[in-house]
N, C-alpha and C positions, 0 to 999 in steps of 0.2 A: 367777265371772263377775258375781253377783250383787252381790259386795262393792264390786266393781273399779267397776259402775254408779254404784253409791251414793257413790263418791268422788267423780265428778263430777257429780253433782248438789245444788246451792248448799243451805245451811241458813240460809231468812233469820231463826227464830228472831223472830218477830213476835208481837208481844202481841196478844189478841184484841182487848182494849179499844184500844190502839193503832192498830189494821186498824180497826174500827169508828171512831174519830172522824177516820180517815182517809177515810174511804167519806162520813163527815158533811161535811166541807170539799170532796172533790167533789161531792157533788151539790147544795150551795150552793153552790158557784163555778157551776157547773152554769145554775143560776138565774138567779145576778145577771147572767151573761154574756147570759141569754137577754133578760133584762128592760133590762138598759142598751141591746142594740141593740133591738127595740122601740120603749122609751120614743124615742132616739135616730129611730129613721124616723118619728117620729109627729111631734117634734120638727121635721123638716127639711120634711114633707108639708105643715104652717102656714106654712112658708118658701118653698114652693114657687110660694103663693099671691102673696107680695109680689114683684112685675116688678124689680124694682131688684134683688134676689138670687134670681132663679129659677132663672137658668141655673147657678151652682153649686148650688144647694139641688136640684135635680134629678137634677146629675151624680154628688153623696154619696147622695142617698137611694137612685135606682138602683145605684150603689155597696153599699153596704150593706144590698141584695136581694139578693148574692149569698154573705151570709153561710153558711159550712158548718154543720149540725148536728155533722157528724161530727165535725170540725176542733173546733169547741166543746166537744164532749163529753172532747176528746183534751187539750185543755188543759184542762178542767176535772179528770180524771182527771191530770194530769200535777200537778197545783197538789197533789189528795191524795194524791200519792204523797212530796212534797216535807215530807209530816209523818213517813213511817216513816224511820227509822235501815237505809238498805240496806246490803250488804255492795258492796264495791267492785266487781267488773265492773257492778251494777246501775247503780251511779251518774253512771257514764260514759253506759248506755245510756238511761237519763233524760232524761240533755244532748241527745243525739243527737236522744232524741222531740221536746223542746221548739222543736228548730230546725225539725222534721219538721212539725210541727202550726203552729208559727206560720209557718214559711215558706210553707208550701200556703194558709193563708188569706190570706196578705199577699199570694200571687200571685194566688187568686182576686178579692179585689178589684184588683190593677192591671190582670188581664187584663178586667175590669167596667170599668172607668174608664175605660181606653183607647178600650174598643169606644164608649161611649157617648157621651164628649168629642170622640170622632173625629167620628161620625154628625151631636153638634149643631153644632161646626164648619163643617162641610159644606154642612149645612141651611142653617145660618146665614150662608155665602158665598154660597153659588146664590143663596137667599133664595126658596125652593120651599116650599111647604107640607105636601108629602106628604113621608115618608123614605125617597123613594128613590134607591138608591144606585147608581154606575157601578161598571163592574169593578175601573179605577182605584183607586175610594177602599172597597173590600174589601180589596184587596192588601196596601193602605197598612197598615189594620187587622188584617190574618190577620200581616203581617210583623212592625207591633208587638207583635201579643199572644205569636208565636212565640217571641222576641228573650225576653222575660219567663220562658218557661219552661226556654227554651235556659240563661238565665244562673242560675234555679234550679236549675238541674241538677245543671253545673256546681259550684255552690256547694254542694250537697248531698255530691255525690263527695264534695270537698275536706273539709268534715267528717267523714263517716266516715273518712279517714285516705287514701284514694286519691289518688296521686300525679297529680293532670291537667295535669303538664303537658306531655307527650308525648303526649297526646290532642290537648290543644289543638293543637300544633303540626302532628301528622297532619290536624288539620281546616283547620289551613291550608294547608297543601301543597296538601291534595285538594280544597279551594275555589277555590286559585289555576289549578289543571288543568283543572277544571271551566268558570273563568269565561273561562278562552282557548278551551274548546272550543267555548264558544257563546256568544263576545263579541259576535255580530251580535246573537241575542236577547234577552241582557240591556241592549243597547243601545239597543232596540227597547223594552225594559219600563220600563227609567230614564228614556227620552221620554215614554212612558205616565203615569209617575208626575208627571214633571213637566208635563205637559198638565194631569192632575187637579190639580196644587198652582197651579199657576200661572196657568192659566186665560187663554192666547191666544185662542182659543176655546172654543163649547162645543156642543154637539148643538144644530142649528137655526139656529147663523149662518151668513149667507153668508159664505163667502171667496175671496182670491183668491191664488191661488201659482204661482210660474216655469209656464207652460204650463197654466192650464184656472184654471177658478175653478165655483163650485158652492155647493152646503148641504152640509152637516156631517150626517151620518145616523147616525153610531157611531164613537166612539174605545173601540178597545180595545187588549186588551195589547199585541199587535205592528203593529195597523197602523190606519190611520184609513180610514174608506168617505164618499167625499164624492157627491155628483149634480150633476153637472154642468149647465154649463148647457144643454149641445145635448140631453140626456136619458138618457145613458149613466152609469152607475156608475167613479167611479176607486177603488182600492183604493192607500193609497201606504205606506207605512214608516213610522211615527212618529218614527223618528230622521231621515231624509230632509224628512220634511215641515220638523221643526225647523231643519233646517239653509237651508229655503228665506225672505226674508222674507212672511212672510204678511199680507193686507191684508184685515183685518175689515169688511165692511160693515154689518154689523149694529150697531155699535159707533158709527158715524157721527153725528151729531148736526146736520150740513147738510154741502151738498155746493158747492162752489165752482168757476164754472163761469168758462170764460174762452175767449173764440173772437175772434176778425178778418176785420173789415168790411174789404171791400175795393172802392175807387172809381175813376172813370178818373185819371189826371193832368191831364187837361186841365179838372175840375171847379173851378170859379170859387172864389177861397177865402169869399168869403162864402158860399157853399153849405155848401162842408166844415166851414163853422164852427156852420151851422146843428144840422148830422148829431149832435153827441156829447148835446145838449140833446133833442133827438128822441130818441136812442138811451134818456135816462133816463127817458123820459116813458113810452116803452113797456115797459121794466123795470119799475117801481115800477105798470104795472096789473095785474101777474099775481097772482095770487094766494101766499103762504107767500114770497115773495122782497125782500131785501133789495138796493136796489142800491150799488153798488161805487163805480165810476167807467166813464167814456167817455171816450177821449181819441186826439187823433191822434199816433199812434205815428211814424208815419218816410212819407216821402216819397221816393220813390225813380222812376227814369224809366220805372218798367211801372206804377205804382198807386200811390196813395194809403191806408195800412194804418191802418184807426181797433182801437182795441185795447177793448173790453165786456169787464168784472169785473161779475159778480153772485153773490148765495148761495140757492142753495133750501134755506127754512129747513124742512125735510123730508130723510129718508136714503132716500125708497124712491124707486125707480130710475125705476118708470111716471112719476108727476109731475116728474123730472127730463126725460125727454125732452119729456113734454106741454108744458110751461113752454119747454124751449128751443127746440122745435118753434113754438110760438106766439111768440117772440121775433122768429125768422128769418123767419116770413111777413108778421109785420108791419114789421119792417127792409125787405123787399122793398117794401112797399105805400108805405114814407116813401122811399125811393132813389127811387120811380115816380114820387109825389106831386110831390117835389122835379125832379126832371127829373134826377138823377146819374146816369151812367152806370156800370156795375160793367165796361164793355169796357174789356183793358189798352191800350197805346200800342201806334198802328202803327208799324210798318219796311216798309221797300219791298226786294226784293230784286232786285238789278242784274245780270241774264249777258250779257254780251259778248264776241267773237270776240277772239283773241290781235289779230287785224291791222285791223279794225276800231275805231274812235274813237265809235262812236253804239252805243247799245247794241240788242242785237233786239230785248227788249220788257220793259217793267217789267208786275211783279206785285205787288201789296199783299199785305201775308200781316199778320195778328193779332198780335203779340209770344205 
């Protein structure tokens, strides 16, 4: 039993002094690895300093914090193993480590990079100061850095000699079963994603969509919570909302206001000609407003329709009505002034007997 052991267990037949300056090139490799990254962060920290290269000299140094010891010590010891003379199964299993140890550090930093470039991306869209983040843009980050280990894996199996591709195809099958059984909710998550990337909105503007309009108090993964105007909470579908067009107020920059004056027909046209001139005069005193035009629009047998263009060079809503509030009463004060009446045309309306020639009585009635 004893012999039979012994046959299976390798004779690597290794020189002492060979094992020894084996162990000398690891633990100098050892070193200079430890000392290049170092030197290296201390490097990019002076970089970090100058505005014109911060933002990558940030994204590498954080990078390059997530250096492993282990990972390092594993290549360093793999660098002194590359000096002994192995017998064959070893040599294979060297290979294997060398993919092992550089792959795991090459992942640790892109899952570093990711999270980081994701984060200052982010930052630097909102254009916030603090780092904080929606659920959205975690998602975006947890799915990147997943993706990164998912495909080491993978690639790990495939080296050791494991056939993946009957895995892989069982994970497609079972992905494709999966995303029919809850295509409502990832449809719901991919509107999520795309709200965070794209940014129609975002927490705090007002908006307006098919039936209600409101502020914006939470996007999350499957649905948005808005506050409406009248004071109740709507809860809707992130995919639903998407598909509605939405109308950003917050996003405004002036608001363009356009309404009709209306006069009797029987107003003198030098009157009417007076009215578009008044109408500018008291436009251009309001405050934040630019005017447009005043013009008479059409003439028709009930009124006389003058057509007012102006802009409030302002988005918020109070000063819009204050302004066109104050427009209309002093429109009212110039129709007074001027003696225009805003009554439409009369008609008279005539009833008479089938056998009668005179009629019983007229009544005026207002158009």
């Amino acid at each position: 039993m004893l012999t039979r052991l012994r046959t299976h267990i390798p004779s690597f037949d290794i020189d002492p002094a060979n094992a020894l300056l084996a162990l000398l090139v690891a633990v100098l490799s050892f070193l200079l690895l430890k000392g290049a990254v170092a030197l290296a962060r201390r490097r990019l920290c002076r970089l970090s300093d100058d505005q014109a290269s911060h933002a990558w000299a940030e994204i590498l140094k954080k990078t390059l914090a997530a250096t492993s010891t282990l990972a390092m010590a594993a290549t360093a010891l793999l660098v002194g193993l590359t000096v002994l003379e192995l017998p064959a199964p070893w040599d294979e299993r060297v290979k294997h480590g060398w993919f092992i140890a550089l792959g795991v550090q090459f992942g640790l930093y892109l899952h570093k990079a990711v999270a980081v470039a994701a984060r200052h991306y982010f930052i630097r869209r909102d254009q916030t100061e603090g780092e904080t983040e929606t659920v959205a843009h975690t998602l975006i980050i947890w799915a990147s850095q997943s993706a990164i280990w998912i495909v080491f894996s993978l690639a790990l199996l495939a080296n050791l000699g494991i056939n993946i591709s009957t895995f892989i195809a069982s994970l497609g099958i079972g992905g494709i079963a999966i995303a029919l059984a809850v295509q409502n909710i990832l449809g719901d998550l991919f509107a999520s994603l795309s709200i965070a990337v794209d940014k129609p909105f975002e927490v705090g503007d007002s908006i307006s969509v098919t039936g209600f309009s409101g502020k914006v108090e939470h996007v999350g993964l499957k649905t948005t919570r808005v506050r409406s105007d009248s004071g109740e909470q709507i809860v809707i579908a992130n995919a639903e909302l998407l598909k509605s067009t939405v109308r950003n107020f917050k996003r405004m920059s002036h608001r363009r206001v356009q309404f009709t004056l209306q006069a009797s027909p029987d107003t003198a046209p030098a009157l009417a000609a007076r009215l578009p001139a008044e109408m500018r005069k008291i436009v251009e005193q309001q405050p934040q407003v630019r005017f447009e035009r005043a013009h008479l629009k059409s003439v028709t047998p009930s009124a006389l329709e003058f057509d007012i263009v102006y802009y409030v060079l302002d988005s918020g809503y109070t000063l819009y009505m204050d302004t066109q509030q104050a427009v209309l009463l002093e429109s009212m004060a110039v129709l007074q002034r001027l003696g225009i009446s805003t009554a439409g045309a009369q008609t008279h309306v005539v009833l008479q007997q089938a056998d009668q020639k005179e009629p019983l009585f007229k009544r005026p009635r207002l158009a």
